[in-house]
N, C-alpha and C positions, 0 to 999 in steps of 0.2 A: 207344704203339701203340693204336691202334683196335680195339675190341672187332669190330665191324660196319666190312669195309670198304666201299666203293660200287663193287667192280671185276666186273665182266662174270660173270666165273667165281668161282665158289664151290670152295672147297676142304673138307675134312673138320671141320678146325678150324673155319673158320667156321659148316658149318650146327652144328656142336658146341655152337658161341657162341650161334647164335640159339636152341635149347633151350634151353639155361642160360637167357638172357633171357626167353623165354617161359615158363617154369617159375617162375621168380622174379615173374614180373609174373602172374600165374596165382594163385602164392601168396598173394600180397599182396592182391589185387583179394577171394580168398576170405574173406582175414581182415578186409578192407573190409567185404564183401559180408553175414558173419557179423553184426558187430559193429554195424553199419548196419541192417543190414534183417532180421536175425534168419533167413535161410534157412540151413539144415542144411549144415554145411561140405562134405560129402559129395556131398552132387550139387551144390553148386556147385565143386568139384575136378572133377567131371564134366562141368558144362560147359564150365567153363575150358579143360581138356584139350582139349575137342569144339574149340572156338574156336583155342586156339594152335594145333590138328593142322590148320586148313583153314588160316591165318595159314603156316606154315613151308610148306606145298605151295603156298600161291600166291606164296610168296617164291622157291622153287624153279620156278613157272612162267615166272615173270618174267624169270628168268635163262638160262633153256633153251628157251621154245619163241621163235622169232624173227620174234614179231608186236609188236616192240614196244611191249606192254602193260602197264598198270601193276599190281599187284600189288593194288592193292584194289582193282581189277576182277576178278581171278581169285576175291580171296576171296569178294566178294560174289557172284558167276554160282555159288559153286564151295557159298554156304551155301544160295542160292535153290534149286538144283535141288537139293541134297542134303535139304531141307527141304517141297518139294512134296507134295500129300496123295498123291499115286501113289505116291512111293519109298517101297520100305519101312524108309530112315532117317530118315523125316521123324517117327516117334512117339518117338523115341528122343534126336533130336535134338533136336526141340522143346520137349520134356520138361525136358530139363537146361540146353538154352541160357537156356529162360523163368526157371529158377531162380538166374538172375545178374540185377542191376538194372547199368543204363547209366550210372548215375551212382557205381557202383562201377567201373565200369570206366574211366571218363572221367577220376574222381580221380585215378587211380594212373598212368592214359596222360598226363596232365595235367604230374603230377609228371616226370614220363620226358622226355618234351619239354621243361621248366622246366628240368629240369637239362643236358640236351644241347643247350638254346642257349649256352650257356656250354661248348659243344665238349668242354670235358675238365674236370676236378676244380679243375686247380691254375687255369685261368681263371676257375669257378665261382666258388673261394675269392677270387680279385684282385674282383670284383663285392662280394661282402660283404654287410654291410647294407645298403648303398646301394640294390644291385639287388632288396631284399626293400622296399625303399618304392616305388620306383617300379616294380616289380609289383603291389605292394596299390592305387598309386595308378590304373594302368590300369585295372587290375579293374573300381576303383570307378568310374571315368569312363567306365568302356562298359557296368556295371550301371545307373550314373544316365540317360545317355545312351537306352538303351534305352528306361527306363521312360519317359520324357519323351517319347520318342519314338511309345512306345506310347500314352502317355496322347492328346496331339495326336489320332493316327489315329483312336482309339476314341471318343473327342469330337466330330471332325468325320463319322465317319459314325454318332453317333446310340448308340453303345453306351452302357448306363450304367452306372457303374463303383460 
């Protein structure tokens, strides 16, 4: 059974689900966020909250209003305007969301995705170590790739490295 279905309608259980998930990935990202960059766990539980609360409402847009839109358009219009110098969410918001780093965030969405390409546990587990070389080896071939890529361009127009 599917934690997260992909069906039109939402039921109670599910948004149920996607709290648990958001809470958990919230958690984690803090103790990332802590352990990484040294900011106060506390307002970074605060802005995580801030972030999954606009995340599970633009999930909930997605589903109910019938402009067929994608869900990280809701969040992103839903943090831009909540975050503008007019509102008066925008000191509060700003505040807590700036005391998360993206590369806290990124790891643990990273991992989430890593493991849901392998759909479910017991596929995860059939991949193995297998699947753990030939992700180091991507990694590595689109970090080498890049750079090389970048050295070229930064050469031919004159940057010096």
């Amino acid at each position: 059974m599917d934690i997260i279905d992909g069906s039109e309608s939402v039921s109670i259980t599910g948004i149920r689900n996607w709290i648990l998930l958001l809470l958990i990935f919230s958690v984690i990202t803090v103790i990332g966020n802590y352990v990484g960059y040294h900011h106060p766990m506390g307002e970074s539980l605060v802005g995580m909250l801030i972030l999954s609360g606009l995340t599970l409402i633009a999930m909930l847009l997605e589903r109910y209003v019938p402009l067929n839109i994608s869900s990280i358009v809701y969040v992103s219009l839903l943090g831009l305007i909540l975050s503008l110098p007019m509102m008066p969410t925008s000191g509060f918001i700003v505040y807590y969301v700036s005391k998360i780093e993206l590369l806290a965030i990124v790891t643990v969405f990273l991992a989430y995705v890593g493991i849901g390409m392998g759909k479910n546990w017991d596929q995860f587990k059939k991949i193995g170590w297998r699947g753990a070389i030939v992700t180091v080896a991507v990694i590595t071939g689109t970090y080498l790739g890049s750079v090389i890529i970048a050295h070229i361009v930064l050469t031919l127009t004159g940057v010096s490295i």
